[in-house]
MARBA-102775 format. One line per field, with one value per residue (C-alpha): residue in one letter; x, y, z. Coordinates in steps of 0.05 Angstrom, whole numbers, plus 5000, padded with zeros to 4 digits. Example, Ala and Ser with C-alpha at 12.3 -4.5 7.8 and 13.67 -1.06 7.14 Angstrom:
<rs>
residu	c(a / s)
xx	c(5246 / 5273)
yy	c(4910 / 4979)
zz	c(5156 / 5143)
</rs>
This chain:
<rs>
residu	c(x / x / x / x / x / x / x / x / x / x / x / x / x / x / x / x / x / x / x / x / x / x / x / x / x / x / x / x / x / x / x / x / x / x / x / x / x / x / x / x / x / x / x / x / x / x / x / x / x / x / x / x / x / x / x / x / x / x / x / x / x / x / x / x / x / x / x / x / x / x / x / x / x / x / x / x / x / x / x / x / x / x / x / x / x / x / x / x / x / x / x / x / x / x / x / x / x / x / x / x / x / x / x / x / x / x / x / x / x / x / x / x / x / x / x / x / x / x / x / x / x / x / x / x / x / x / x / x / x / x / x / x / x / x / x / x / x / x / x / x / x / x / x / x / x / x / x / x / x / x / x / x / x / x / x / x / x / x / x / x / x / x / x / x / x / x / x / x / x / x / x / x / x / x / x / x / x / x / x / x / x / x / x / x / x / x / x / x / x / x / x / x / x / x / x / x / x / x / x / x / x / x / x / x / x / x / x / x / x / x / x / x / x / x / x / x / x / x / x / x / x / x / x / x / x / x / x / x / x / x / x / x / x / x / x / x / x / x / x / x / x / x / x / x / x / x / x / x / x / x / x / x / x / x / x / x / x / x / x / x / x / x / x / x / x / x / x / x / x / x / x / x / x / x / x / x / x / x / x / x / x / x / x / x / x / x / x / x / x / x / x / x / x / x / x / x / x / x / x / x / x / x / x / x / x / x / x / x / x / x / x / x / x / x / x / x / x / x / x / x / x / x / x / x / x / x / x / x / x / x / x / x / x / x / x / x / x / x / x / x / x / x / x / x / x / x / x / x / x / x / x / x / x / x / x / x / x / x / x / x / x / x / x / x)
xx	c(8463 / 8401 / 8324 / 8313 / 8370 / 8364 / 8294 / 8315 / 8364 / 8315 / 8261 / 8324 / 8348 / 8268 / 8261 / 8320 / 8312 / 8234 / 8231 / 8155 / 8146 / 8156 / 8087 / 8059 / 8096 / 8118 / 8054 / 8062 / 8145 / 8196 / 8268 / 8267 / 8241 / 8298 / 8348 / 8406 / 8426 / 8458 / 8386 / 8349 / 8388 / 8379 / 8307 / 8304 / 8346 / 8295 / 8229 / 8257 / 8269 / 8200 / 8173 / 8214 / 8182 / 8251 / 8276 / 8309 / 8349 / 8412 / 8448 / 8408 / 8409 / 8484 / 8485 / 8445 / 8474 / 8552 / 8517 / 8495 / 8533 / 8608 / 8638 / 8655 / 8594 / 8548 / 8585 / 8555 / 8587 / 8546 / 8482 / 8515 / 8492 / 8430 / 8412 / 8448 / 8400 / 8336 / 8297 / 8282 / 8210 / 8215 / 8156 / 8181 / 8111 / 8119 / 8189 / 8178 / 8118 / 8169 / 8212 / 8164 / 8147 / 8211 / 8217 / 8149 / 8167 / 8240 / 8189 / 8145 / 8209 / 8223 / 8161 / 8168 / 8229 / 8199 / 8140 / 8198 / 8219 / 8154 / 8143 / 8208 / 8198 / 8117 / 8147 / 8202 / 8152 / 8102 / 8049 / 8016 / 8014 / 8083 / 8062 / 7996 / 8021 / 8068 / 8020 / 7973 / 8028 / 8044 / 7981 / 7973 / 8042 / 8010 / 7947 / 7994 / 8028 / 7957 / 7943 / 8008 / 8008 / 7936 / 7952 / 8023 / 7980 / 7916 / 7876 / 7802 / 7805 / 7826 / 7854 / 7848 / 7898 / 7887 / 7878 / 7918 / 7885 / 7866 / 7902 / 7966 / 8021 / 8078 / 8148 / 8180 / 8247 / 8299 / 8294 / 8375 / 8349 / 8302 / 8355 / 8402 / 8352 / 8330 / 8411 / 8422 / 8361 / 8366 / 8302 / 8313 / 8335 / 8288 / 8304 / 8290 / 8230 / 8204 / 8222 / 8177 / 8119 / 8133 / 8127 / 8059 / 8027 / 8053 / 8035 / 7964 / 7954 / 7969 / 7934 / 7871 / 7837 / 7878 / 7863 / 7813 / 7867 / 7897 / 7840 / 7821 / 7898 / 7938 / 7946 / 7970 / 8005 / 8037 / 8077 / 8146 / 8155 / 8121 / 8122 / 8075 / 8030 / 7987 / 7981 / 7962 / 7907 / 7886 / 7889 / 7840 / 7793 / 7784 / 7771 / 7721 / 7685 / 7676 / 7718 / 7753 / 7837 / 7891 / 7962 / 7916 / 7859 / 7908 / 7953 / 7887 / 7859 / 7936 / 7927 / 7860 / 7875 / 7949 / 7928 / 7909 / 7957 / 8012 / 8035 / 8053 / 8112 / 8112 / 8067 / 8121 / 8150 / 8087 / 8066 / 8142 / 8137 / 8072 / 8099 / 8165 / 8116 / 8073 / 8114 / 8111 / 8070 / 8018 / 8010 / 8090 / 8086 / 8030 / 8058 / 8133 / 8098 / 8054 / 8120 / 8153 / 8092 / 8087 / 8160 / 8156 / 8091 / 8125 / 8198 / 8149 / 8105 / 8170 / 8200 / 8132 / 8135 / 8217 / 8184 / 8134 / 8172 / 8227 / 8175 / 8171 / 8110 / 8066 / 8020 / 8030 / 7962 / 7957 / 8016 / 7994 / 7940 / 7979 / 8013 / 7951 / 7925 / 7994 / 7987 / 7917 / 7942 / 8002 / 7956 / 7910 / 7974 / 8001 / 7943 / 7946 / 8002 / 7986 / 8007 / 8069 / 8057 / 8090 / 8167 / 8167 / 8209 / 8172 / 8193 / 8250 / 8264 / 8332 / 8327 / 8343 / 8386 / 8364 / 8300 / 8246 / 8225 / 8289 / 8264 / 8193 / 8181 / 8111 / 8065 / 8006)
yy	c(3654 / 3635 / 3665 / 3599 / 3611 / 3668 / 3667 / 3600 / 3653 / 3705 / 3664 / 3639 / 3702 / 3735 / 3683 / 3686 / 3772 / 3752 / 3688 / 3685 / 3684 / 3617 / 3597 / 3623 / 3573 / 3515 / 3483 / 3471 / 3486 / 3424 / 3420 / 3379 / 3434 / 3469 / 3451 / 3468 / 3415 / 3473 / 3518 / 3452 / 3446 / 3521 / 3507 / 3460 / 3484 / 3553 / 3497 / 3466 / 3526 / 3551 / 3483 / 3487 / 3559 / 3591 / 3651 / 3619 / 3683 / 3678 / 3671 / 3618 / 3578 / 3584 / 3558 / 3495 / 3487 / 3478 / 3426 / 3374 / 3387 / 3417 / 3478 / 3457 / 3428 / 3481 / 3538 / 3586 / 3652 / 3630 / 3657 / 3730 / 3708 / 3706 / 3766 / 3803 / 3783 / 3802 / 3856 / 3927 / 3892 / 3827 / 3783 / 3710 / 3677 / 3706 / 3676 / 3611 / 3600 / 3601 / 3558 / 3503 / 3517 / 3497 / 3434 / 3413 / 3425 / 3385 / 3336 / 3330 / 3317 / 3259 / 3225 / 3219 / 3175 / 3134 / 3121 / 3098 / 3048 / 3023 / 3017 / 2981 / 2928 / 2912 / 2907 / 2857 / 2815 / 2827 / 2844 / 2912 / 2913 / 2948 / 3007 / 3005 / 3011 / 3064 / 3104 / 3111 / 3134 / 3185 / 3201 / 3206 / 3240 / 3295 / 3309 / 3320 / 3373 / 3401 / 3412 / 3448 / 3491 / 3515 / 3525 / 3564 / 3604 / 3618 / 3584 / 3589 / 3518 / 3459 / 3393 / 3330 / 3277 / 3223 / 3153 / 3093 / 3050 / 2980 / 2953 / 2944 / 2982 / 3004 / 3040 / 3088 / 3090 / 3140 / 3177 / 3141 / 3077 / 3085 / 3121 / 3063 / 3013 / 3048 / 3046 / 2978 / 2965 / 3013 / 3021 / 2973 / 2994 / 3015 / 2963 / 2914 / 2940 / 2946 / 2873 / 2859 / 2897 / 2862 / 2790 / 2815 / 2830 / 2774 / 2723 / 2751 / 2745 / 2665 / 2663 / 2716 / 2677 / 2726 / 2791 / 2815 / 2823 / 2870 / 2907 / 2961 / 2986 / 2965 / 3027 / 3025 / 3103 / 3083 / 3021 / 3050 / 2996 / 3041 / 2993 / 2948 / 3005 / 2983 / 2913 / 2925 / 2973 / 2918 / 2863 / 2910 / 2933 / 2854 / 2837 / 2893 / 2871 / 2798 / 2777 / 2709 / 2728 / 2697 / 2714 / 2724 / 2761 / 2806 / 2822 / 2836 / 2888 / 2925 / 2927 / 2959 / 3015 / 3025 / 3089 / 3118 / 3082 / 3068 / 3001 / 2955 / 2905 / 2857 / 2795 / 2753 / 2782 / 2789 / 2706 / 2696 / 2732 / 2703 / 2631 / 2652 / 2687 / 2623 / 2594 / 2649 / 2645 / 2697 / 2717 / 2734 / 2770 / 2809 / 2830 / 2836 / 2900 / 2929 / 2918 / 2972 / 3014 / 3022 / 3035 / 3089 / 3126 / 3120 / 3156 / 3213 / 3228 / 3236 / 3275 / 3322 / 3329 / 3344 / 3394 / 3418 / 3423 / 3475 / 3513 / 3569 / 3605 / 3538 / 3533 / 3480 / 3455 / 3451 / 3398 / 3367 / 3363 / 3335 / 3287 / 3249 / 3256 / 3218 / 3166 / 3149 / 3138 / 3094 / 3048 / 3040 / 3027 / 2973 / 2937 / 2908 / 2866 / 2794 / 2748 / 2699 / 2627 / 2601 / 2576 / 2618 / 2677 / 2731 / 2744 / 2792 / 2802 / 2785 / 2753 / 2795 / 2795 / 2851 / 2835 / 2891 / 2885 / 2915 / 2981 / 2973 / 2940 / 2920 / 2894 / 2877)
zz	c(2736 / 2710 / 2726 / 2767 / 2802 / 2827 / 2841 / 2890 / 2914 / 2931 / 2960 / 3019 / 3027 / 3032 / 3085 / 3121 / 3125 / 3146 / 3178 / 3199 / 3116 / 3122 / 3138 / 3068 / 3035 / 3077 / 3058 / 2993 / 2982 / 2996 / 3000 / 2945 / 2896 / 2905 / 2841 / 2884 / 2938 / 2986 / 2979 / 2997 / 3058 / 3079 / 3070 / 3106 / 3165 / 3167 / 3172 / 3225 / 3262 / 3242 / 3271 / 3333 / 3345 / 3341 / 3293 / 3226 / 3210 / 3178 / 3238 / 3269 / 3198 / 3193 / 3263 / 3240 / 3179 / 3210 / 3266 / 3216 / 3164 / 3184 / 3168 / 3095 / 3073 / 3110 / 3076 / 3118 / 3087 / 3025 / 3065 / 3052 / 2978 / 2993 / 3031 / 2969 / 2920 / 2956 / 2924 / 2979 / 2975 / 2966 / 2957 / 2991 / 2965 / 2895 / 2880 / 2914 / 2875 / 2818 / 2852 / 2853 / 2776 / 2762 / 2800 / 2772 / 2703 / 2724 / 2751 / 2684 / 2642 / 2692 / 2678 / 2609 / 2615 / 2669 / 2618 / 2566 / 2615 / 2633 / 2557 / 2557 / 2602 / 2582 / 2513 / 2554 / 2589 / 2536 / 2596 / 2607 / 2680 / 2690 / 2645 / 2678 / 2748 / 2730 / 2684 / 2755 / 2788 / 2744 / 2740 / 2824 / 2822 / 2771 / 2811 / 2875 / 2833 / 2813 / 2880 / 2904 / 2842 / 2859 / 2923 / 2902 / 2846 / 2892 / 2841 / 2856 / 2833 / 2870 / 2855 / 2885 / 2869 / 2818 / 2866 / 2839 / 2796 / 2820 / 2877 / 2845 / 2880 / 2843 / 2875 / 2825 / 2813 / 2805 / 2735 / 2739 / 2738 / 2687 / 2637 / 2652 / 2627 / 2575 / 2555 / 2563 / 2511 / 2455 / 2412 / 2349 / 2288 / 2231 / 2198 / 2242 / 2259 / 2189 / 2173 / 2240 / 2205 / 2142 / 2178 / 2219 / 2146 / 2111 / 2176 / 2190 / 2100 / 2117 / 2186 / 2163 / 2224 / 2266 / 2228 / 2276 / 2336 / 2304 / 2258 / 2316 / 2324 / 2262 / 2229 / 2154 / 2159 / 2224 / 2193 / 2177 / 2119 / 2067 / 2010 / 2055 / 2076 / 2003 / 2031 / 2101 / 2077 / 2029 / 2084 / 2128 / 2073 / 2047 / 2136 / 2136 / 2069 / 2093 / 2038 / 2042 / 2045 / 2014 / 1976 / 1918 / 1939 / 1978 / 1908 / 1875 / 1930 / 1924 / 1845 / 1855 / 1912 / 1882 / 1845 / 1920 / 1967 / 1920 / 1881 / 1933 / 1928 / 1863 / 1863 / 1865 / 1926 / 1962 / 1953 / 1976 / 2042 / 2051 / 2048 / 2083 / 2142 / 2142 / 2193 / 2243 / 2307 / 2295 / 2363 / 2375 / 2305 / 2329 / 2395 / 2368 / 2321 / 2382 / 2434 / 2375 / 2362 / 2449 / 2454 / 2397 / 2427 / 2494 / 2462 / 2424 / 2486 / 2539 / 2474 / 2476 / 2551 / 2557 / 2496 / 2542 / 2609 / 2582 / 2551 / 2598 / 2561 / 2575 / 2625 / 2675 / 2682 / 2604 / 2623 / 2666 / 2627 / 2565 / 2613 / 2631 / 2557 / 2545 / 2594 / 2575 / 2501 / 2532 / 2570 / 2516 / 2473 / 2520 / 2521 / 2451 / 2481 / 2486 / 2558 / 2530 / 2524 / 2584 / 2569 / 2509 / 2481 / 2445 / 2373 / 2359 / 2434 / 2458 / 2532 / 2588 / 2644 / 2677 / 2704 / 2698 / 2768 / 2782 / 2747 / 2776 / 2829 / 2835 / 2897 / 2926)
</rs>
């Protein structure tokens, strides 16, 4: 048995010994904090008694239990469980308070893979407005957890919820849903994501026209084809210095900055992937790199709040707080996507059956 557990177990069987307790916490405790399907049920059962201005006691709960559910299901002798666990002075407020820790640290670790998805299907439809719509969400869903957690802790300070942003409505999906789409698209493989980066470099040295959509978010240190790190900081520094830019002007800059940012590929290679990259559209080259650079800040911030969540000495509004710092650095992310030409398939993206509407579906 674990501390959640049992703390779900004593805040039942606290209620159930002392039913009018219910009041302290029915404002801001649900059913659906309750890990356990069977404890959510009892809670329920003793708030509907509570409502109906009857006596949930064990008794009366058991009673309830076996009327919508059936012996089996309600279990009733399980309630003995309960009552057992109970402290001599048992503080109902105290352990439900950690009940609802627990759900909303269950319920941080969800959002991080439903911001994967959202990556996942902007990077599909090569729109931000999925990620957007989701990102307010979370972001609505967080300050609703602000406020019950201030209301759980006694915090002097109150919350009010985040309002969605814009009019755009979007219905979350199951945390199910979101894992099963995120299975049937795997992130790409390095390598295939560092021959992407090589193209952008090598397309925007024969297009240098288009440098400047990508000079205020193409990082050199966050391209994972290192050898081409040299040429992408050359290809910015030449933009920035008004300097005209070409295959040649390019190998020059990497032969002058190689003794701080390293050598660089070959000459020869370089003018090669130029002329092979010369062909590319620019603009599907461009948002074929940010589609992988959004799906990869999307899979390390769920990774740092799954971190977060299960770490039991963090604060929850210093995760809450790292949740909205993680959803502001998504949507600004998502952004450097690019609307598709109409008719056209973006660059390096398979097409997909599964249409991401199915994941998010999003109104008006």
């Amino acid at each position: 048995m674990s501390a959640a557990q049992l703390a779900e177990q004593a805040t039942l069987g606290a209620l159930l010994l002392d039913p009018p307790a219910v009041a302290a916490v029915s404002g801001w405790l649900r059913a659906e904090d309750f890990a356990d399907p069977w404890h959510g049920e009892v809670y329920t059962s003793i708030r509907e008694l509570d409502a109906a201005h009857e006596r949930g006691d064990a008794a009366a709960v058991g009673v309830a239990l076996i009327d919508r559910h059936g012996y089996r299901v309600a279990d009733a002798p399980r309630l003995l469980d309960l009552l057992q666990v109970v402290p001599l002075r048992p503080r109902p407020r105290h352990y439900a308070a950690m009940v609802l820790e627990g759900s909303l640290r269950r319920q941080v670790a969800c959002h991080g893979v439903l911001l994967e998805a959202a990556a996942l299907a902007c990077a599909i439809e090569g729109t931000p407005h999925v990620l957007d719509a989701v990102t307010a969400q979370v972001e609505a869903a967080v300050g609703v957890a602000e406020t019950r957690w201030a209301l759980a802790s006694r915090s002097a300070a109150t919350v009010t919820p985040t309002a969605g942003r814009g009019e755009r409505v979007v219905v979350l999906p199951p945390a199910v849903a979101a894992d099963r789409l995120l299975t049937r698209h795997p992130a790409p493989a390095p390598g295939e994501v560092a021959a992407r980066e090589v193209d952008l470099v090598a397309c925007l040295i024969a297009h240098p026209d288009r440098v400047a959509d990508v000079s205020g978010w193409l990082r050199p240190d966050a391209l994972t084809a290192q050898a081409w790190r040299p040429v992408c900081t050359a290809l910015l520094a030449l933009h920035d210095a008004g300097v005209p830019i070409d295959v040649v002007t390019v190998a020059w800059e990497v032969t002058r900055g190689s003794h701080a940012h390293g050598p660089g590929p070959e000459p020869r290679e370089l003018r090669e992937a130029v002329e092979a990259a010369s062909i590319l559209d620019p603009t599907y080259t461009i948002r074929a790199v940010a589609a992988d650079q959004l799906r990869a800040t999307a899979t390390r911030a769920a990774e740092a709040l799954r971190t977060g969540a299960a770490h039991p000495g963090l604060d929850l509004r210093d995760l809450f707080g790292t949740t909205r710092l993680l959803t502001d650095t998504l949507r600004v992310a998502a952004e450097r996507l690019d609307r598709p030409t109409p008719g056209a398939a973006p660059v390096g993206w398979e097409p997909s059956t599964t249409a991401p509407a199915r994941l998010l579906v999003v109104g008006r």
